[in-house]
N, C-alpha and C positions, 0 to 999 in steps of 0.2 A: 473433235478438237485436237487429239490427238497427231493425228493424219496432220495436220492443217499446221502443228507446229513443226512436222518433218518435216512437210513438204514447202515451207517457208525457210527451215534451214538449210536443205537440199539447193533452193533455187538461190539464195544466199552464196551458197559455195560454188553452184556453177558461175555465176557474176564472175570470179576470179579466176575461174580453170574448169574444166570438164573433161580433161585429158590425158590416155595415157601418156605419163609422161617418161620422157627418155625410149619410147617405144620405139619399134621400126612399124615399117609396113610389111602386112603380112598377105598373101596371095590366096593362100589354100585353105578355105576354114567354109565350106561351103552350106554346116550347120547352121552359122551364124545370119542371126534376126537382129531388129530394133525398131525401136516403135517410140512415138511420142505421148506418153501422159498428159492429159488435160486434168486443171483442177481452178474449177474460175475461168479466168482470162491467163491464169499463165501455164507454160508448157515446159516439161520436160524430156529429154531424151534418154533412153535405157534400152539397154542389148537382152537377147533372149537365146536359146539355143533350141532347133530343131533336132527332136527323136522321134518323132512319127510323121506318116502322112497327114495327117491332124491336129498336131500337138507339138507347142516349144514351153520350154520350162523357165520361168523369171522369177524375179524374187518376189517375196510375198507384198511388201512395201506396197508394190504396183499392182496387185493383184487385189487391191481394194476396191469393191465395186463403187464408190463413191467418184474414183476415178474414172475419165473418159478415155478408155485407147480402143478407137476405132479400126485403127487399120496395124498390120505388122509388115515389112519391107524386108523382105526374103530376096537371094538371088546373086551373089556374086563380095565380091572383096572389095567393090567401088560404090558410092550412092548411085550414081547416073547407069549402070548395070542392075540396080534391084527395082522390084517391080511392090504394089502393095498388093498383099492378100488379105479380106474382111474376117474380122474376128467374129467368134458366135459367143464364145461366154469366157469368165475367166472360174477358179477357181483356186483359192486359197487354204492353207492348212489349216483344221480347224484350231489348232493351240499357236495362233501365230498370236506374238506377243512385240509392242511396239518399244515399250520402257521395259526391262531390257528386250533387244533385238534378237529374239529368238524365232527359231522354228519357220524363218526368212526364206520363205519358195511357194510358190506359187507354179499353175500351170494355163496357158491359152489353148484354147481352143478354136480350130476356125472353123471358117463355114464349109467349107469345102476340102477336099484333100489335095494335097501339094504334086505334084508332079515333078519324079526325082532325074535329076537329069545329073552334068556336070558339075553344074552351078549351085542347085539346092539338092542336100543329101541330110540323113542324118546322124547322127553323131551317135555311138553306144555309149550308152549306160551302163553301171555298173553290175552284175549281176545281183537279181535276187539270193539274199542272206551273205550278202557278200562283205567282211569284214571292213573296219574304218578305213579307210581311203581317201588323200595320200598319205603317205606314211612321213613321218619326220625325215625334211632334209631331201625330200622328192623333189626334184624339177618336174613343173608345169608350164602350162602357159594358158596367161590371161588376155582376151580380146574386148577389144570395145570401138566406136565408132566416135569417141568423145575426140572433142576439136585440138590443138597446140595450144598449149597456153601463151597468151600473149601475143597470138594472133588470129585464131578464129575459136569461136561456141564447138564449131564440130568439123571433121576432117574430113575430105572425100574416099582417104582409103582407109580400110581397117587398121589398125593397130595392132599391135603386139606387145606383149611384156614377157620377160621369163623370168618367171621366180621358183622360190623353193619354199616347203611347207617349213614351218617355223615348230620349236617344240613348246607345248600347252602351255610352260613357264614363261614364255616369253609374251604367247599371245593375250594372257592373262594381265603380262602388264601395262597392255594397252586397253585391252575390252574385256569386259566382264562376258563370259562364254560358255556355251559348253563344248568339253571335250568333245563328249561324242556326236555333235549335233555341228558342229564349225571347228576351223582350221584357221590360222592365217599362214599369208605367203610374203615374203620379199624378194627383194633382188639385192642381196648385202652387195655386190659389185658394181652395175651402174645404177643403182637406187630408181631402176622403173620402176612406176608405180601407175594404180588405176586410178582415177576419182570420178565426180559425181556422173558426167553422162555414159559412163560404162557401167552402172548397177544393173546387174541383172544376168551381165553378159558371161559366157563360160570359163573356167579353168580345167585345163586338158592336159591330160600326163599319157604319154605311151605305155601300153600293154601287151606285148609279143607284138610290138608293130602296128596294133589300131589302137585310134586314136579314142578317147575315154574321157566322158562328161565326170569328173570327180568334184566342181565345186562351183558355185555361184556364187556372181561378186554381192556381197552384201554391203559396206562398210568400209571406207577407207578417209581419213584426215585429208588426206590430198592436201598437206600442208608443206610449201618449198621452204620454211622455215626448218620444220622438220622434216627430212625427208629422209629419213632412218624408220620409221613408223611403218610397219605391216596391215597390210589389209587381211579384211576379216569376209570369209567366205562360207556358204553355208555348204554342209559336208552330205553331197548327193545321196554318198550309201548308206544313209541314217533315214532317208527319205520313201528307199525302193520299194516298198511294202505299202505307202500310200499311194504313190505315183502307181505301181501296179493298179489297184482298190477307183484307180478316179479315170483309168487311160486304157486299161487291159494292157499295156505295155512292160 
């Protein structure tokens, strides 16, 4: 029941928008997955991130077996370049919590391994025992496949947002959170932001120059009303001790 009030508030907020908004298009993010939820008769869209020949990491939300996502669409920065590869199972954290939003990640597994080319690569991960990550005040950047507002559900190229990690104080007074478990990020200068059919999808900060899975979208108002408001990401390196336990990764 649960599940079934998100997932009716979720498709509620896509009706209005599903997009990054103020984003650009972005070219090079060749980790980058998405796949559509089934729940009933109705469908949503959510981004994922490739780290193994095997395995992309999404949020827990989706990771509901009660949910149908048969297939994930790997392959390039445009739809009409990605191709679908068959999913075999999903798995979720076991302390994943719906009221509050915690413990939000999940990981796919397919049937088969990826074949890593130009186009599909994967993304690093944080190191094993590797301190909170990003740090307050970190530029990132958030990707999603979610459509313009006000004029289509979903976009043909990926999107982009850059934002920066926000301090606990802040992100506290939007969402109830944990520190060490989630982050939020904005864009205080052109107010990009994510919303609903980019949950799931990566937030990437440089690291001597490679590029670093540090957060998944969990959580954003995607309110033009308000559009000062931070989105809420769940905090990778809080995570790498299970994701090792479930991936060998």
């Amino acid at each position: 029941m649960k599940l079934h009030i998100i997932f009716l508030v979720l498709t509620a907020s896509a009706l209005s928008t599903e997009a990054i908004r103020n984003g650009q298009i972005w070219q090079d993010a060749p980790y980058m997955a998405r796949f559509v939820v089934s729940f009933g008769i109705t469908n949503l869209e959510a981004g994922g991130s490739i780290f193994s020949h095997r395995h992309i990491l999404i949020t827990g939300v989706f990771a509901d077996p009660v949910l149908t996502v048969p297939n994930v669409w790997v392959g390039g920065s445009t739809r009409t370049t990605q191709r679908a590869v068959a999913v075999q199972s999903r798995a979720r954290h076991p302390n994943f919590s719906l009221f509050p939003l915690t413990n939000d990640i999940g990981i796919v597994t397919l049937n088969a391994d990826l074949v890593f080319d130009r186009f599909v690569r994967p993304i690093a991960l944080p190191p094993l025992g590797t301190s909170m990550i990003p740090y307050d005040n970190e530029q990132g950047t958030a990707l999603g496949f979610g459509g313009v507002p006000g004029v289509a559900n979903t976009t043909e190229h990926l999107q982009a947002a850059f934002m920066r990690a926000t301090t606990p104080a802040r992100c506290n007074s939007f969402f109830q959170h944990s520190v060490a478990q989630q982050f939020c990020a904005e864009d205080a200068r052109l107010r990009s932001e994510v919303c609903v059919g980019d949950i799931g999808g990566p937030f990437v900060v440089l690291r001597r120059g490679e590029e670093v899975l540090v957060g998944v979208i969990s959580l954003d108002f995607c309110d033009a009303t308000f559009p000062s408001e931070p989105a809420l990401f769940t905090r990778v390196s809080a995570y790498r001790t299970w994701i090792n336990q479930v991936t060998s990764v």
